[in-house]
ZAMIGU-87489 format. One record per residue (C-alpha): residue in one letter; x, y, z. Coordinates in nm, 4 decimals, padded with zeros to 6 digits. Layout:
residues N
{rest A, u X, v Y, w Z}
...
end
This chain:
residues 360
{rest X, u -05.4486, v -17.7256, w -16.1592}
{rest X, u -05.1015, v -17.6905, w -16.2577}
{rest X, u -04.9219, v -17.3676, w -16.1755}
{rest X, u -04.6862, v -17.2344, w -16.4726}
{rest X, u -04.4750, v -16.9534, w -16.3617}
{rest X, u -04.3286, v -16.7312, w -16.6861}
{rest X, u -03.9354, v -16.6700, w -16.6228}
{rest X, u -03.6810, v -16.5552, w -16.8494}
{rest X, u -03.3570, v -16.6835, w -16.9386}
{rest X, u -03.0367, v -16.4901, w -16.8184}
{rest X, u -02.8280, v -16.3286, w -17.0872}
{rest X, u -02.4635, v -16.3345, w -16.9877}
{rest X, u -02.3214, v -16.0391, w -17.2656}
{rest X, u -02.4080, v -15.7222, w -17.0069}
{rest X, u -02.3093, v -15.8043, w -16.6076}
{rest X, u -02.4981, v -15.4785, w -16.6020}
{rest X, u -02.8175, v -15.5756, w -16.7137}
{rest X, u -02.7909, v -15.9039, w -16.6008}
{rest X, u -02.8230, v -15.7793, w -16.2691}
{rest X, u -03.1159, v -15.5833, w -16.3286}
{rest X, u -03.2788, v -15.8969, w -16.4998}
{rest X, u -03.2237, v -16.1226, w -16.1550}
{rest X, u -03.3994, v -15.8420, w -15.9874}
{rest X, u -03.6628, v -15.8812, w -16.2515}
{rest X, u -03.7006, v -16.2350, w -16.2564}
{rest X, u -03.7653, v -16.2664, w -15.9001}
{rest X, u -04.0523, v -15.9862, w -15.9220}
{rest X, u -04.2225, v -16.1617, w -16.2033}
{rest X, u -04.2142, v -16.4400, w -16.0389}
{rest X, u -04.3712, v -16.2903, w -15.7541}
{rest X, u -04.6271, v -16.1566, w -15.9301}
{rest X, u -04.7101, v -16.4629, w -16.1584}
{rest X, u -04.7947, v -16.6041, w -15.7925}
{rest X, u -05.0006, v -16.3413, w -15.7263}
{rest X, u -05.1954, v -16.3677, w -16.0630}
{rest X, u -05.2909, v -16.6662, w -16.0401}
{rest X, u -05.4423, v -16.5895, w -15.6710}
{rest X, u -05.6343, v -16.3158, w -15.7832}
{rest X, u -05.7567, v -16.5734, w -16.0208}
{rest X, u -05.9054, v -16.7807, w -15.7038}
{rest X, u -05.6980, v -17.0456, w -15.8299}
{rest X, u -05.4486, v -16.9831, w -15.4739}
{rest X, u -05.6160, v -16.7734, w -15.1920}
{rest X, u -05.5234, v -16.4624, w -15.1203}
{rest X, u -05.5473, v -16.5679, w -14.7324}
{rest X, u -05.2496, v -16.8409, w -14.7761}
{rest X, u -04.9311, v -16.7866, w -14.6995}
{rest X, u -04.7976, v -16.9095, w -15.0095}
{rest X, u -04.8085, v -16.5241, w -15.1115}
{rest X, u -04.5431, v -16.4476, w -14.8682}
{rest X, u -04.3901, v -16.7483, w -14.9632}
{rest X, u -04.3578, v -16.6676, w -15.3413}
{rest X, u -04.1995, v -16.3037, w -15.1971}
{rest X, u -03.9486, v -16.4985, w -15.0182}
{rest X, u -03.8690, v -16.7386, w -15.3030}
{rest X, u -03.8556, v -16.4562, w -15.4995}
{rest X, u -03.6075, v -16.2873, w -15.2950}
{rest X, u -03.3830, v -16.5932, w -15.3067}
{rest X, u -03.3620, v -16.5918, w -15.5994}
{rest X, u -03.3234, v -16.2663, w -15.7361}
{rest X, u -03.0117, v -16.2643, w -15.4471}
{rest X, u -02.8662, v -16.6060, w -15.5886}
{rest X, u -02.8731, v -16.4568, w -15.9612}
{rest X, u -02.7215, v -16.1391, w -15.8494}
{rest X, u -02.4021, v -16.3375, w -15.7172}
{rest X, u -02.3864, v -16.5527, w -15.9683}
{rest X, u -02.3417, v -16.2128, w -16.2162}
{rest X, u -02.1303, v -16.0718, w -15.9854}
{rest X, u -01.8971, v -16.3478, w -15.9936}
{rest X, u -01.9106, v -16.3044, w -16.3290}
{rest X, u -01.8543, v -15.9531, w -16.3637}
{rest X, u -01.5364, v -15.9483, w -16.1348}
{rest X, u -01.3875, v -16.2734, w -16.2809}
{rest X, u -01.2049, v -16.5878, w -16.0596}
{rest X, u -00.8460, v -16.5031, w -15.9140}
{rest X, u -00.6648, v -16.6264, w -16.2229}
{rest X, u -00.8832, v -16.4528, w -16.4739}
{rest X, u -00.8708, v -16.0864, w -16.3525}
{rest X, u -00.5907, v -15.9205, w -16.2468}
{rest X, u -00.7416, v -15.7210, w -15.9466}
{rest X, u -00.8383, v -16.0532, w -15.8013}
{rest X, u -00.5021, v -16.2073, w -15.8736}
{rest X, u -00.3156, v -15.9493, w -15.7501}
{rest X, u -00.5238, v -15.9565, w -15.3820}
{rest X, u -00.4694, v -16.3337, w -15.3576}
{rest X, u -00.0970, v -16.2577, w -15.4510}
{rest X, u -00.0854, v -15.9732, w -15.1939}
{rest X, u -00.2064, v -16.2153, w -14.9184}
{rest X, u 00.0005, v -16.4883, w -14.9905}
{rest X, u 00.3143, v -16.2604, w -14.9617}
{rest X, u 00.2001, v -16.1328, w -14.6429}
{rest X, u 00.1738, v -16.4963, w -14.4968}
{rest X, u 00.4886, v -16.5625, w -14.6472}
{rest X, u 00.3115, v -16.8532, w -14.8330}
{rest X, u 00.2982, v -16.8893, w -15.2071}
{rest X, u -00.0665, v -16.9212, w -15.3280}
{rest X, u -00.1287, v -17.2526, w -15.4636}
{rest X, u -00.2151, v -17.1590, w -15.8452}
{rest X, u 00.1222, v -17.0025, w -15.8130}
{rest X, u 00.3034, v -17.3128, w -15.7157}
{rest X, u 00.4469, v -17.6128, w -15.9648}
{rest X, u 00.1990, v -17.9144, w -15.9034}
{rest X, u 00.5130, v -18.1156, w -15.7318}
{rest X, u 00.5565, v -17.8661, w -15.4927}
{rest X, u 00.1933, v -17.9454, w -15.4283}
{rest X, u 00.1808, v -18.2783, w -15.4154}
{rest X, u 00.5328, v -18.2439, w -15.1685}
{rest X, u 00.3596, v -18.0077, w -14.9154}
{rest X, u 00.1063, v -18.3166, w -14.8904}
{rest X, u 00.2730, v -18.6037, w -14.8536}
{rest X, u 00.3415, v -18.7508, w -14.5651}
{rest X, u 00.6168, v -18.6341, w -14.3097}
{rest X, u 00.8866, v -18.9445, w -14.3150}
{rest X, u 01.1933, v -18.8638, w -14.0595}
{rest X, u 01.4583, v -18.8270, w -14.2625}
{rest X, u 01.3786, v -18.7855, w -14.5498}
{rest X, u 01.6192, v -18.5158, w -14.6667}
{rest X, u 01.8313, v -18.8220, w -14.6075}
{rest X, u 01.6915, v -19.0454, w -14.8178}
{rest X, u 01.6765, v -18.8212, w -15.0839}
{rest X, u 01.9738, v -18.7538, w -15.0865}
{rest X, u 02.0894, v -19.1049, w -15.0751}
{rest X, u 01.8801, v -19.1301, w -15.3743}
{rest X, u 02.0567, v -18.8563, w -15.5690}
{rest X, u 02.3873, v -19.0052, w -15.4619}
{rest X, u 02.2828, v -19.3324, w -15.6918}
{rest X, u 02.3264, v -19.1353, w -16.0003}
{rest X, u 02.6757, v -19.0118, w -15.9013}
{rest X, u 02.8727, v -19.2919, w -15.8355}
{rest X, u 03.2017, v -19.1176, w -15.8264}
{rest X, u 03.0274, v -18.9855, w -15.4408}
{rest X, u 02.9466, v -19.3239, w -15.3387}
{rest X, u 03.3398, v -19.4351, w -15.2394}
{rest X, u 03.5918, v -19.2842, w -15.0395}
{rest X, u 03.8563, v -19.0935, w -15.2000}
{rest X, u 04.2403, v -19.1941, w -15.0761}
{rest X, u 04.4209, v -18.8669, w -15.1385}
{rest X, u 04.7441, v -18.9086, w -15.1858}
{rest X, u 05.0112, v -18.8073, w -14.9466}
{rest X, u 05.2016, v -18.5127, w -15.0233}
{rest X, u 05.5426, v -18.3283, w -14.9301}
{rest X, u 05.5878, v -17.9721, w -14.9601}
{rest X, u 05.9064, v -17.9237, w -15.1506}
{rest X, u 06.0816, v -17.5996, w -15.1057}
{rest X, u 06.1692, v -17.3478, w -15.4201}
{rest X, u 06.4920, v -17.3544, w -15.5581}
{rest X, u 06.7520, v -17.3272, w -15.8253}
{rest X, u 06.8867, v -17.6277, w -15.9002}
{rest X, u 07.1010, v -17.6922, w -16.2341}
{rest X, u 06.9269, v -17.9902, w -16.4652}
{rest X, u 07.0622, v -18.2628, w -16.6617}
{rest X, u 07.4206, v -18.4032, w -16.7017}
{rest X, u 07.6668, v -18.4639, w -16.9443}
{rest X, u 07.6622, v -18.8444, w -16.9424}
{rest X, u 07.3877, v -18.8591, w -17.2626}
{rest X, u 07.2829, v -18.6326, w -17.5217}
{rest X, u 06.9646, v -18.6527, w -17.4305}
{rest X, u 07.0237, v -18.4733, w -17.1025}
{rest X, u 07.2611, v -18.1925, w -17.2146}
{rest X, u 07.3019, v -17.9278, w -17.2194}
{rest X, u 07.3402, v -17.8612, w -16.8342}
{rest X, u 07.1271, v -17.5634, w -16.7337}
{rest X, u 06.9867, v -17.3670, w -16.4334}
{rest X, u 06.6116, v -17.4004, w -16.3858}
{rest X, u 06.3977, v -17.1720, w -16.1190}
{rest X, u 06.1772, v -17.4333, w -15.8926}
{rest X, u 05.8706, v -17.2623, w -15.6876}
{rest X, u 05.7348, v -17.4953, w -15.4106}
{rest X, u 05.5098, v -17.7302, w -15.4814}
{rest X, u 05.3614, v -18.0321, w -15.3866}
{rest X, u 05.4211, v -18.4193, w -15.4670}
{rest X, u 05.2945, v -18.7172, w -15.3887}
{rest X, u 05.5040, v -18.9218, w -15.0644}
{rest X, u 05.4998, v -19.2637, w -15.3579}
{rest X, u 05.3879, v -19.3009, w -15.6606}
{rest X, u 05.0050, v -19.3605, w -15.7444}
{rest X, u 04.8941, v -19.7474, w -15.5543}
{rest X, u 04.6874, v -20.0499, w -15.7117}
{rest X, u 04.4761, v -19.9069, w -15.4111}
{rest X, u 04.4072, v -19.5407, w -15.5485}
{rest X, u 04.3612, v -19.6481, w -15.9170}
{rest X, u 04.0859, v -19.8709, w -15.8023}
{rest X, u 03.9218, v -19.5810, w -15.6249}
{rest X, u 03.9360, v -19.4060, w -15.9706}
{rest X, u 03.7699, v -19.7772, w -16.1313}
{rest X, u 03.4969, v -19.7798, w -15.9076}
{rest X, u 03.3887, v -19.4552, w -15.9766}
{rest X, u 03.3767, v -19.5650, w -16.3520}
{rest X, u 03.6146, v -19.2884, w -16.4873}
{rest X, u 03.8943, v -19.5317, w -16.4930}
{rest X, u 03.8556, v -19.8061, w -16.7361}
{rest X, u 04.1613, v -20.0459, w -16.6958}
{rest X, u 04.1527, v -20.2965, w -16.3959}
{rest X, u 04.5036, v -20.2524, w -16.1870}
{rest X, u 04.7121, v -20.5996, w -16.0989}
{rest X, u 04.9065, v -20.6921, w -15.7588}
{rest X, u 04.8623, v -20.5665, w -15.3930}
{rest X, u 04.6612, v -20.2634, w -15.2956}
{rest X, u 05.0472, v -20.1509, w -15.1836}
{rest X, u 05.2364, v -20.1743, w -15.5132}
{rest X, u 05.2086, v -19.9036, w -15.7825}
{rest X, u 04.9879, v -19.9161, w -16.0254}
{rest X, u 05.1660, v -20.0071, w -16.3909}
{rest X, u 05.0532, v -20.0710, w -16.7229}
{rest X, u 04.8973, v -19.7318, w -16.7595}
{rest X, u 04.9344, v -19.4875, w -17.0745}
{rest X, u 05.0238, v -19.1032, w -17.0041}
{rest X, u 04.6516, v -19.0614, w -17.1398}
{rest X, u 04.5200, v -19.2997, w -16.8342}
{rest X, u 04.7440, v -19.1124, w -16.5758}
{rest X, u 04.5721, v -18.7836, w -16.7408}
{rest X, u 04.2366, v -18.9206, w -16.6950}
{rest X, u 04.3204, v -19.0044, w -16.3271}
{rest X, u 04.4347, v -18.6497, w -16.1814}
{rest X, u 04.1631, v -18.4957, w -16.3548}
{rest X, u 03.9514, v -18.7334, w -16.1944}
{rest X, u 04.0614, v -18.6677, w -15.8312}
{rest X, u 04.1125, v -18.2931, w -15.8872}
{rest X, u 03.7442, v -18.2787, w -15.9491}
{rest X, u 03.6591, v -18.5197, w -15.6461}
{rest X, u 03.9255, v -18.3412, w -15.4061}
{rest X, u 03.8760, v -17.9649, w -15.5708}
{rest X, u 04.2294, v -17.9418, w -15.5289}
{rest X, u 04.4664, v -17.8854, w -15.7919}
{rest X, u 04.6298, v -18.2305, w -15.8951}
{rest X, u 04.8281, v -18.2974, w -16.1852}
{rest X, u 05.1457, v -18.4555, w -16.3417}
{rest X, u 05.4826, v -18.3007, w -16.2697}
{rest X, u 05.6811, v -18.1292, w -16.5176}
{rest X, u 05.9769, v -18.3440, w -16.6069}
{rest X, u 06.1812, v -18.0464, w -16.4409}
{rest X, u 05.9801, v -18.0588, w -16.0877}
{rest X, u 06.0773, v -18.4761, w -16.1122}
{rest X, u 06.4126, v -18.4159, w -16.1430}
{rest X, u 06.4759, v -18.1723, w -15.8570}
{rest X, u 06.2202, v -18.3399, w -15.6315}
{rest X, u 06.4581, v -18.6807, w -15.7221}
{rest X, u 06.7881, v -18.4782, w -15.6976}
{rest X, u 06.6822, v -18.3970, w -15.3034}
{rest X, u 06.9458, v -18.1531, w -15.2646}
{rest X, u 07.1950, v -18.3386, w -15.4089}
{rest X, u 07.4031, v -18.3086, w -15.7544}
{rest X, u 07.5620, v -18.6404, w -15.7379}
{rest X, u 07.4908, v -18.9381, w -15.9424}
{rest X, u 07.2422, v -19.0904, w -15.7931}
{rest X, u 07.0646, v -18.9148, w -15.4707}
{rest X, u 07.2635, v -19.1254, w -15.2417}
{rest X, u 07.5943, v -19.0970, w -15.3838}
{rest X, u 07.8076, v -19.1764, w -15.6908}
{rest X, u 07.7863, v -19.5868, w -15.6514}
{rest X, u 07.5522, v -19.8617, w -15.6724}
{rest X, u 07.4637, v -19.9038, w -15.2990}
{rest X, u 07.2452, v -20.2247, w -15.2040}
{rest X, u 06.9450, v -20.2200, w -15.0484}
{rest X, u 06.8846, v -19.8439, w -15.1749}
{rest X, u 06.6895, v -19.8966, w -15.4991}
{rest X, u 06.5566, v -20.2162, w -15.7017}
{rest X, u 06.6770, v -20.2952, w -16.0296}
{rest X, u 06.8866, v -20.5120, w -16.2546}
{rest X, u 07.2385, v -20.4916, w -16.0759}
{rest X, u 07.1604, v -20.3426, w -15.7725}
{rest X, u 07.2210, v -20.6036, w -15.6009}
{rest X, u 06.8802, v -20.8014, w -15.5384}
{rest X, u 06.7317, v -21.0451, w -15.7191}
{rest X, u 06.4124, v -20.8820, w -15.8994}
{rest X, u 06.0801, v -21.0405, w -15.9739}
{rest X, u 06.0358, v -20.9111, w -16.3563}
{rest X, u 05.6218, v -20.9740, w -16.3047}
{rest X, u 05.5794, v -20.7276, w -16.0152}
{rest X, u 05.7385, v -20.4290, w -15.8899}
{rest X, u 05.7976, v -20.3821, w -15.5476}
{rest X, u 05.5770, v -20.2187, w -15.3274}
{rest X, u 05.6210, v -19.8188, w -15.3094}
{rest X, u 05.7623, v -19.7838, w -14.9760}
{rest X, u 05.9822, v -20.1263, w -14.9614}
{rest X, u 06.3038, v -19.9071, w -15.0189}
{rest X, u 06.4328, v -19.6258, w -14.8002}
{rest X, u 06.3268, v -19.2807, w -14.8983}
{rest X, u 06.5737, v -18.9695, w -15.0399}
{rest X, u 06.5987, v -18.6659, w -14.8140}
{rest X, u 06.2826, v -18.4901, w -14.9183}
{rest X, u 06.1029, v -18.8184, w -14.8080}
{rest X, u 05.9809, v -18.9124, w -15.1142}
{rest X, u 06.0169, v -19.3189, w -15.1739}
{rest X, u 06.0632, v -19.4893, w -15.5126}
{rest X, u 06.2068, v -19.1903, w -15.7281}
{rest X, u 06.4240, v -19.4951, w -15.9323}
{rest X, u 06.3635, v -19.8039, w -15.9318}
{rest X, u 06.0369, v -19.8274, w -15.8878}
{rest X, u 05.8068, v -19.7714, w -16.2246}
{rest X, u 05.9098, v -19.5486, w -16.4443}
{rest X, u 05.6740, v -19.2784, w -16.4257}
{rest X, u 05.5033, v -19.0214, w -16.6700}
{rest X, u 05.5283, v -18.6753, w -16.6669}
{rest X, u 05.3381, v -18.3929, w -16.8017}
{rest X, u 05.6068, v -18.2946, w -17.0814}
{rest X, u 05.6325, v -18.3492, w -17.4525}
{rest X, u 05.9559, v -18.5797, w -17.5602}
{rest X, u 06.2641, v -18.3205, w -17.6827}
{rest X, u 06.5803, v -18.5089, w -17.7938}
{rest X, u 06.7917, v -18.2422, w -17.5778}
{rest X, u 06.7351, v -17.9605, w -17.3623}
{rest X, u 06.8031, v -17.6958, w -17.6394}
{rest X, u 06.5512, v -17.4144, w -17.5465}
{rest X, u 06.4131, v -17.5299, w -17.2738}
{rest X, u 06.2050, v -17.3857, w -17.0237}
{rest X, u 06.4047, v -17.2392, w -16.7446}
{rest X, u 06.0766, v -17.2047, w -16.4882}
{rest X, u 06.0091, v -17.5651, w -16.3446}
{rest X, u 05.6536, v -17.4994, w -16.3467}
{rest X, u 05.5991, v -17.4465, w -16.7387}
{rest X, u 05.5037, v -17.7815, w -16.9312}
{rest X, u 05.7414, v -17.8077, w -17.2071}
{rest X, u 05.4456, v -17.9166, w -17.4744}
{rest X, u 05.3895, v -17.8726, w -17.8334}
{rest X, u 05.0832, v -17.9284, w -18.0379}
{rest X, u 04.9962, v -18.2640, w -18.1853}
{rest X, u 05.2636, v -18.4261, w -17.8876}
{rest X, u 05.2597, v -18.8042, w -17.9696}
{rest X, u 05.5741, v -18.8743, w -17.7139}
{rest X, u 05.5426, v -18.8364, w -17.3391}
{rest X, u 05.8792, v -18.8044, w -17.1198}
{rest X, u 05.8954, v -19.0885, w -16.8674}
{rest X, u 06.1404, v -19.0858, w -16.5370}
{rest X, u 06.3427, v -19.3140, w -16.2870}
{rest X, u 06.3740, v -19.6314, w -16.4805}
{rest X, u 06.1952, v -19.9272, w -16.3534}
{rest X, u 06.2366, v -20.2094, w -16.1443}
{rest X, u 06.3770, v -20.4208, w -16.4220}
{rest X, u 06.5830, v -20.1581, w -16.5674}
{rest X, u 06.9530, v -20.1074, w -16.5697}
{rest X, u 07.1151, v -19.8846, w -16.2590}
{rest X, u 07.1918, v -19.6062, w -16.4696}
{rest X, u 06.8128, v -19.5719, w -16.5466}
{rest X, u 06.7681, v -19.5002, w -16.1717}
{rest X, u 07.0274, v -19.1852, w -16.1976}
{rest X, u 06.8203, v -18.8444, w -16.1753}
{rest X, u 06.8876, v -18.7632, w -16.4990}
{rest X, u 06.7974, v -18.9984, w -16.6774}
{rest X, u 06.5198, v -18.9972, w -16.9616}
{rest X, u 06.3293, v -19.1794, w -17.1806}
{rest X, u 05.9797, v -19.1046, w -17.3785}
{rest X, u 05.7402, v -19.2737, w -17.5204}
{rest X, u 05.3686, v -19.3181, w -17.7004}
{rest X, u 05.0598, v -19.1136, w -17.4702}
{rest X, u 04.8492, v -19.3341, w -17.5950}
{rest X, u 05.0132, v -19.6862, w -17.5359}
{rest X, u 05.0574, v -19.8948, w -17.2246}
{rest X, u 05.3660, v -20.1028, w -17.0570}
{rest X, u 05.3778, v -20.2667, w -16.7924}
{rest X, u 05.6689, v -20.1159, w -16.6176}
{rest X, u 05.4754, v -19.7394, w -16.6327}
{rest X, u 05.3193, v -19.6058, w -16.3805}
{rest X, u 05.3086, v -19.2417, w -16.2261}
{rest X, u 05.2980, v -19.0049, w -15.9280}
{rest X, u 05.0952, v -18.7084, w -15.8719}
{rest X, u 05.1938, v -18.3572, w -15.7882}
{rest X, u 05.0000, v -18.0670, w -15.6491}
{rest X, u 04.9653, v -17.6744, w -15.6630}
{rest X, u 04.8510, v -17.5031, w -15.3773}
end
């Protein structure tokens, strides 16, 4: 015949009870086997009652853990067992994994590649390209501080004559090369390509491009580049000196290149910075050269003036930038120490260029 056994479903509001009903269940069935051997229908002599205690047992243990469970709740669901599994992961000094992000996960297990820090970091250097290139730092020359007295008498522009105090500084040996701006290009913060040898200064930059590139390789160097005030030019050109030019009072061949000096000049391309002999500080091309930005605002005269070569004569809403040493193609008395001239940030010309200077 077929054997029914009568069971009971577990309820799962009360672990309490629920415990006491596994208990239960496994006695009733039990006892359902025993029934139905009193009944003849499964002697009494068979093992299957020892059987149906066993069963029984099982049973009755299996529900009991299965409540238990239950009643204490999985790691993330009670706090007590959250706070053990916590516990022991701080005293292997590993984080537990529902603790840990799923990529740290799925890191822990990939596979072990041998340098792979390396690659990774390769990988991040793709999305900086400003670290992909070497950086050509310009060379510099510590200039002592002084007191030197600016401008001359021989234009407006440059009077009135006056004493200015110069703290040392740095600045650069030439002005900036076709070979640095192109650094500055490749790392895409530079937008204009440069012309001529890697040798010559770069021209046919605005005041707002020369900006762009010292902010650029003060961030790449963390050193503290910038333009010159148009006071720091004009001692670092003056080299000591208060004559009119920083080799003397004449036009002297062979010192400088520009329109009566003596040479022929090519009007395309300037010479290349170092192709004329330095002035005593050992800075080449301070006239003759480009004629190079600086960080000042354009004044018509040096009424009220700074008298500190480090402050930036600036106003607000500056359109005009001051501009130093001639050019190549200029006239001699462009090339005097003096001498000034200004004009639009924003515009370029091919005879501009510039030179760096430094703080330490």
């Amino acid at each position: 015949m077929e054997v029914n056994f009568r069971t009971k479903g577990l309820p799962v509001s009360n672990p309490q009870s629920q415990v006491e009903q596994a208990w239960s269940i496994g006695e009733q069935l039990s006892k359902d086997l025993e029934f139905y051997a009193d009944l003849g229908e499964v002697r009494r002599s068979s093992p299957f009652r020892g059987l149906a205690w066993f069963w029984g047992s099982i049973i009755g243990a299996a529900g009991i853990g299965a409540i238990a469970l239950q009643f204490l709740g999985s790691p993330t669901q009670n706090g007590r067992g959250f706070e053990a599994a916590r516990a022991r992961s701080t005293a292997t000094d590993i984080p537990s994994e529902s603790a840990r992000p799923p990529e740290a996960r799925f890191r822990d297990t990939a596979p072990k590649i041998e340098g792979a820090a390396e690659t990774r970091q390769a990988a991040v250097a793709t999305l900086r390209p400003s670290a992909l290139h070497t950086v050509s730092e310009p060379e510099m020359i510590t200039l002592p501080g002084a007191t030197f007295r600016m401008g001359s008498n021989e234009d407006r522009s440059e009077r009135p004559v006056h004493p200015v105090l110069v703290e040392p500084f740095l600045l650069a040996k030439t002005a900036v090369t076709v070979r640095q701006w192109q650094e500055c290009v490749e790392a895409r913060v530079c937008t204009i390509s440069p012309k001529g040898r890697l040798d010559q200064p770069v021209t046919n930059v605005s005041w707002d491009d020369a900006r762009q590139f010292v902010s650029w390789l003060a961030g790449v160097t963390k050193k503290q580049f910038r333009l010159p005030t148009e006071a720091e030019w004009e001692y670092a050109a003056r080299a000591g000196t208060d004559t009119r030019y920083s080799w003397g009072n004449a036009v002297v061949p062979g010192k400088a290149s520009c329109k009566g000096c003596g040479e022929p000049v090519s009007m395309q391309n300037p010479p290349a910075t170092e192709a004329y002999p330095p002035n005593s500080f050992g800075l080449f091309g301070m006239g003759g050269g480009v004629a190079e930005w600086v960080a000042d605002c354009w004044h018509q005269d040096y009424q009220d003036a700074p008298r500190a070569a480090s402050v930036v004569w600036d106003v607000s809403d500056c359109r005009e930038r001051v501009l130093r040493g001639g050019s190549w193609v200029a006239d001699a008395s462009s090339l005097r120490p003096s001498s000034r001239d200004y004009y639009d940030a924003t515009v370029r010309y091919p005879t501009h260029g510039f030179r760096v200077a430094r703080t330490e």
